[in-house]
N, C-alpha and C positions, 0 to 999 in steps of 0.2 A: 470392841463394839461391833455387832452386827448392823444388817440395812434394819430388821425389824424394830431395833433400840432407837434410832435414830428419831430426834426430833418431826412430828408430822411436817413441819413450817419446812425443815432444810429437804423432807420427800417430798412436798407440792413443788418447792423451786428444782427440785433436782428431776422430778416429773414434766416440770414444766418446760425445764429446759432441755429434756429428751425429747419433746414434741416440736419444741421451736428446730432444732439440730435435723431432725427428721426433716421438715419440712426445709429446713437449709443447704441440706445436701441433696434434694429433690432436685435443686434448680442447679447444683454445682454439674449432674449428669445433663441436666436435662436443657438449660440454655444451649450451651454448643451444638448440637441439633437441631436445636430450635431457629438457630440467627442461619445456622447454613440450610436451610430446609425450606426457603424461598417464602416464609410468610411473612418474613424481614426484612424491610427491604433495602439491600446492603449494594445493589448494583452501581449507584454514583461515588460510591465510596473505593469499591474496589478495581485495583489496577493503578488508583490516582498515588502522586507519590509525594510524601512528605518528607521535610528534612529531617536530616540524621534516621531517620525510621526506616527513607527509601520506600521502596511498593508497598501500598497497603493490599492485604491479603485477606481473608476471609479468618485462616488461624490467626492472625494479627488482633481482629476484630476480636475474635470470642476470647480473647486471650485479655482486652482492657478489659470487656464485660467482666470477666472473674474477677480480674487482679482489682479493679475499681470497689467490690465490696471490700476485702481486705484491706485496704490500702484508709478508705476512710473509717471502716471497725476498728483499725489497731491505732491512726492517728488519731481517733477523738476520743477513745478511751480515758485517758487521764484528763481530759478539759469535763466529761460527763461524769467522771469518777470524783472531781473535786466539788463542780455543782450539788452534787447527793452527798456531798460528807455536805457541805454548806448547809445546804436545806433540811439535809436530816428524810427526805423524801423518796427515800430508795422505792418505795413500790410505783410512785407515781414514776419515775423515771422508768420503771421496766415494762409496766401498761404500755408507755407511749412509744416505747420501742416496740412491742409485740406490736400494740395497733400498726404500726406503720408498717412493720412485715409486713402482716396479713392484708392489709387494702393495698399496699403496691403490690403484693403479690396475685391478688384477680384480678389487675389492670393487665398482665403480661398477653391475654387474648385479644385483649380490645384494640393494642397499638400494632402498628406497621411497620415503623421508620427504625431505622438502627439507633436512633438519638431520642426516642422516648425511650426505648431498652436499657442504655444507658442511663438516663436520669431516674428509671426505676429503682435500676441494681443499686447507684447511688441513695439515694432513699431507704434502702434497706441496709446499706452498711452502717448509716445513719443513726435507724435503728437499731442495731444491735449495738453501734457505741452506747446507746443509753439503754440498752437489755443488759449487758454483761455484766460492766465494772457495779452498779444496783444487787444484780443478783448475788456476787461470790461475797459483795459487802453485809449481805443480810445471812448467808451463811456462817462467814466470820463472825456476825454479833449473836447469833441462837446459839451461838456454842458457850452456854452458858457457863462450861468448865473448862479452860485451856486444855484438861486433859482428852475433849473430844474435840476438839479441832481437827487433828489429823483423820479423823472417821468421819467427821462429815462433811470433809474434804474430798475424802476417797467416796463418800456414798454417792456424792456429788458429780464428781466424775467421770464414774463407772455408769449413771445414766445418760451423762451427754455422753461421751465415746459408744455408748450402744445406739443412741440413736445417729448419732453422725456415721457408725460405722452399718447400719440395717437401711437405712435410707436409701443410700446408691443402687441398692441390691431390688428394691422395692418399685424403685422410679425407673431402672433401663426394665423392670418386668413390664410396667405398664406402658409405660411406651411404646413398645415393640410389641405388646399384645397377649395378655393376662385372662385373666376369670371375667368374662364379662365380656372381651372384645367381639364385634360382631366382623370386622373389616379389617384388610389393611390395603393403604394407599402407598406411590411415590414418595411424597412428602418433596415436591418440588425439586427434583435432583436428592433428593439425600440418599447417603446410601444404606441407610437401615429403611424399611418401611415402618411408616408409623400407625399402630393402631386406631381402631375408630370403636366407639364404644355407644350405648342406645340408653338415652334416658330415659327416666322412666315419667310416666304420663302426668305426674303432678308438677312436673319441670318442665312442662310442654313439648317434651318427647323429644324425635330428631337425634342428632349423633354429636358428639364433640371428638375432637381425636386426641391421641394420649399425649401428647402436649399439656391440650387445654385440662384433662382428668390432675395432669401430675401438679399442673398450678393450682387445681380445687385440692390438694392435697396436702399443699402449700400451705394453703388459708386455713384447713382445716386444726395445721399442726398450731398455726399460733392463735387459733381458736380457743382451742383448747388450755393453749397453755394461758391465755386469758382468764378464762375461766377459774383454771386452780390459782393462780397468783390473787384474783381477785377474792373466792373465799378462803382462802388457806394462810394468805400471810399481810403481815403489819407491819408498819414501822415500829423499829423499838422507841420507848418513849423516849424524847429529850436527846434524840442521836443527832440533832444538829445542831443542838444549843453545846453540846461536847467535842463539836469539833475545833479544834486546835487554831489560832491564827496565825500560824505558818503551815499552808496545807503544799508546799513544793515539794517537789520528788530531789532528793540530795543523790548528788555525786559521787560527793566526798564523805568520811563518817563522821558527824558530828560529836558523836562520842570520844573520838579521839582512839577508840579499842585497836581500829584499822584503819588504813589508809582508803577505801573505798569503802560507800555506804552498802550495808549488807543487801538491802532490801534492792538494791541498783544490780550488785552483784547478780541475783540469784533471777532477777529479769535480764542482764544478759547472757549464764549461763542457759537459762530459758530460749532465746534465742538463738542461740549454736544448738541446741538438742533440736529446736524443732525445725530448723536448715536440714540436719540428717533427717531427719523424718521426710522430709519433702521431697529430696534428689531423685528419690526410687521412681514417684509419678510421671516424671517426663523422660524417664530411659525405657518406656515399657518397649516396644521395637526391638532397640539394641541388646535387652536384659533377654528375653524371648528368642530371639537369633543367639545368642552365646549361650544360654539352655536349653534350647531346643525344645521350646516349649512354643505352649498356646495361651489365649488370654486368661482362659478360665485358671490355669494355676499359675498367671500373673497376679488375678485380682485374689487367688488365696493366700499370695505371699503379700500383695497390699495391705491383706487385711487381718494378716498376723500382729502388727501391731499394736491396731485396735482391739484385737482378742486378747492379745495379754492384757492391753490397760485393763479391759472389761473385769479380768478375772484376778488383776492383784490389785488394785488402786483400792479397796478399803480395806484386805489386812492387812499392805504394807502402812495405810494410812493410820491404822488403830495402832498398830506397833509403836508408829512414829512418835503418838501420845506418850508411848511407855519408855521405848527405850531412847529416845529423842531424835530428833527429824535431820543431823546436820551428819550423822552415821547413813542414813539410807541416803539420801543425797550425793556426797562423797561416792558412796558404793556405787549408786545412778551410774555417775559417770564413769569410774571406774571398769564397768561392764559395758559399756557404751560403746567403747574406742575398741576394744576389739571384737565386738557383733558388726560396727561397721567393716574395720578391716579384714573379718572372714569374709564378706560379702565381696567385697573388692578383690580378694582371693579367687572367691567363688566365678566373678566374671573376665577373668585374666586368663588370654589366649593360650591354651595347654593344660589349666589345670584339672584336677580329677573335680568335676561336680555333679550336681544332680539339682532338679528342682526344687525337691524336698530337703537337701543341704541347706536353698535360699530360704524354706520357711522357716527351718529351726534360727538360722542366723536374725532371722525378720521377728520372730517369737524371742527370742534375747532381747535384741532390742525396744521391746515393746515393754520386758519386763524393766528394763533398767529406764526407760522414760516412765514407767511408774514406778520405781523406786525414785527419780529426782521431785516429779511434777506435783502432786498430793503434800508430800512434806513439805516442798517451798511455801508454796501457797500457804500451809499451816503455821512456819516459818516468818512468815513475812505477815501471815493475822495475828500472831505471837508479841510482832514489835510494834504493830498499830496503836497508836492511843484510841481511845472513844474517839469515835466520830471519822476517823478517817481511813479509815477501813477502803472505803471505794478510791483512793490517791494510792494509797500503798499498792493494793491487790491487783489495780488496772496496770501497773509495770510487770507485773507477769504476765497477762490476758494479751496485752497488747505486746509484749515480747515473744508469746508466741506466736501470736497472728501473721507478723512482721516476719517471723522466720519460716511460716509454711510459704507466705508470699514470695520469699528472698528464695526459697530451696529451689523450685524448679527453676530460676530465671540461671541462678548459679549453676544446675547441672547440665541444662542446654549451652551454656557455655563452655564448661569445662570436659565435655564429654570429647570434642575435636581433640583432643592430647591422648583418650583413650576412655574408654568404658570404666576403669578400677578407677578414674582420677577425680571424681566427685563423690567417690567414698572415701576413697583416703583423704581428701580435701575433708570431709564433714568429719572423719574421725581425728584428726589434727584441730578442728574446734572443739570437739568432747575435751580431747585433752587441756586445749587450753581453759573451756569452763573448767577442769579438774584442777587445775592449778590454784585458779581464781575462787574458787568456791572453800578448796581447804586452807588458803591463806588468810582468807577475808572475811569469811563467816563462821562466826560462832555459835553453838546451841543455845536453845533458849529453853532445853527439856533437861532436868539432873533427878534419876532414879523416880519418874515416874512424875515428877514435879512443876511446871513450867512455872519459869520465871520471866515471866514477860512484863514490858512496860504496862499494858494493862489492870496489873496486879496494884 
């Protein structure tokens, strides 16, 4: 199944959530700038010392800012995921998340204080618990044949990864001074100058600087994606008169087939893949000094990963229809464990590397997180009954979330023992997903057929 086959309903949500992602990773570049760049005002805060944390710091600071969106996106996913199997109301649940992006997100000009910044970002995590687990729930139920789950899994995908991965790129251009800029200032002590840009006269003219442009860009994305969600898609009928009265996330398999439930599985395995996905972020310094490189092919080996997803997440997703999804998975990780461990190679004092060694290592691994990521998710829509679709699916969403949040906190730890020891640390979790995944999980595809509870 190509993208042009694909259901309009799963392209408006998979558009829409290209727009919201865009606009999400605007503020991932663009907050930490923003809180150090003295329109924030963080001076009572910092130098003061708290326990166990010790001195608060400015990184300190920008550092809750982030981690506070993840942390409430990935904990409220399965409470917002159960609500919308309940109600059967997925679109109403992803409105009220988009809404809340986009209106906290053009508050970000108006406040001062480091503590409405905070209660913002929070609000938008908020949001996106009740955007996500809605969203991949209404792509699981338009899949009106088991056999395109895994493609419009992958179609799905392949638009958020391009906008979370085109975003960053978009937002330090406008910031720093783009198509348009007329100026650039200090920006309070910062040390990028931040652009100024001139409206135009039906907006009563004057300047806003590339802060305040990249927040209107914010609002625009989940504008947008307002928009398509509200003409392009529906609730299916009767989806929460179908949901199940036991909507808990299991442990154990009640099946009896395995000793752990498959669908738990394949969100923890989810969580160690996207731990390695993360480490890379916070070694860029160290990674740069041991290759003797500069940012620009830091941020190409960043965004090697997201180039593969881009370019395999829906024919390994269509495949996974055909030849079943517990084969590419399996392989995932399989390929996993040693893209990391080349990489840990790669930055080991003496050996022979080169830049472009780290992107091809960065491009393996990017292919083999789209060979686990698409088939889970198809996987795990596979064993869903009616109606609970947003319970099952939000234990991946939210096991990934949890593991990009967990990756950097874990490689600035474990990086004092050595640069290679947060790769081999994340490729020892591949392995152990690989364990866990070919003991525990079964397919739910035989010659082209899915046999799922659904059926």
């Amino acid at each position: 199944m190509g993208v042009l086959d694909t259901d309009r309903r799963v392209l408006a949500l998979a558009m829409a959530r290209m727009a919201d992602a865009i606009g999400n990773s605007f503020l991932i570049i663009v907050l930490p700038g923003y809180v150090a760049s003295g329109q924030v005002d963080v001076g009572a805060l910092v130098g003061s010392r708290l326990p166990v944390v010790g001195e608060v710091t400015v990184p300190l600071l920008i550092g809750v800012v982030l981690s506070l969106f993840g942390l409430l996106n990935s904990v409220g996913q399965p409470f917002t995921g159960r609500l919308s199997d309940r109600t059967g109301r997925r679109k109403w649940f992803i409105l009220v998340g988009l809404a809340a992006f986009g209106v906290s997100s053009a508050l970000y000009p108006f406040v001062e204080s480091y503590g409405a910044v905070v209660a913002i970002r929070a609000v938008q995590g908020v949001g996106a618990a009740f955007t996500i687990p809605g969203t991949i729930a209404l792509v699981n139920e338009y899949s009106a044949a088991d056999s395109e789950r895994g493609g419009n899994f992958g179609v799905f995908n392949t638009f958020r990864l391009a906008g979370f991965g085109f975003g960053p790129i978009v937002a330090g251009f406008l910031v720093t001074g783009g198509v348009g800029a007329v100026a650039s200032e200090g920006g309070g002590g910062a040390a990028t100058a931040v652009a100024q840009y001139a409206l135009p006269a039906v907006l009563g003219g004057g300047r806003v600087s590339g802060y305040t442009a990249a927040f209107g860009v914010a609002v625009l994305g989940a504008a947008v994606s307002l928009a398509l969600v509200s003409v392009f898609v529906d609730d299916p009928e009767n989806s929460g008169a179908e949901a199940g009265t036991d909507l808990s996330i299991a442990v154990r398999d009640r099946s009896g087939e395995s000793y752990l439930d498959p669908v738990f599985v394949l969100g923890l395995g989810t969580f160690l893949m996207a731990t390695g996905i993360a480490v890379f972020a916070t070694l860029q310094a160290e990674i740069n000094t041991a290759l003797g490189q500069g940012s620009v092919l830091f941020s190409v080996q960043f965004a090697a990963v997201v180039v593969a997803n881009v370019l395999f997440q829906v024919p390994i997703g269509s495949a996974s229809d055909t030849y079943g999804r517990r084969p590419f998975i399996v392989g995932g990780f399989v390929l996993l464990v040693p893209s990391l461990l080349f990489q840990a190679y790669l930055v080991t004092p003496g050996a022979v590397s080169s830049p472009l060694l780290m992107v091809a290592g960065r491009l393996v691994q990017g292919v083999a997180v789209a060979m686990v990521f698409a088939p889970s998710l198809a996987l795990a829509g596979d064993l869903a009954r009616k109606g609970d679709s947003g319970t099952k699916l939000s234990v991946l969403t939210m096991a990934f979330g949890l593991g990009v949040a967990a990756g950097p906190t874990a490689a600035g730890f474990l990086v004092r023992y050595g640069l290679a020891v947060p790769f081999v640390f994340s490729a020892a979790l591949g392995a152990g997903a690989l364990v866990l995944v070919y003991t525990q999980v079964s397919d739910t595809v035989d010659a082209g057929l899915t046999l799922s509870p659904a059926d």
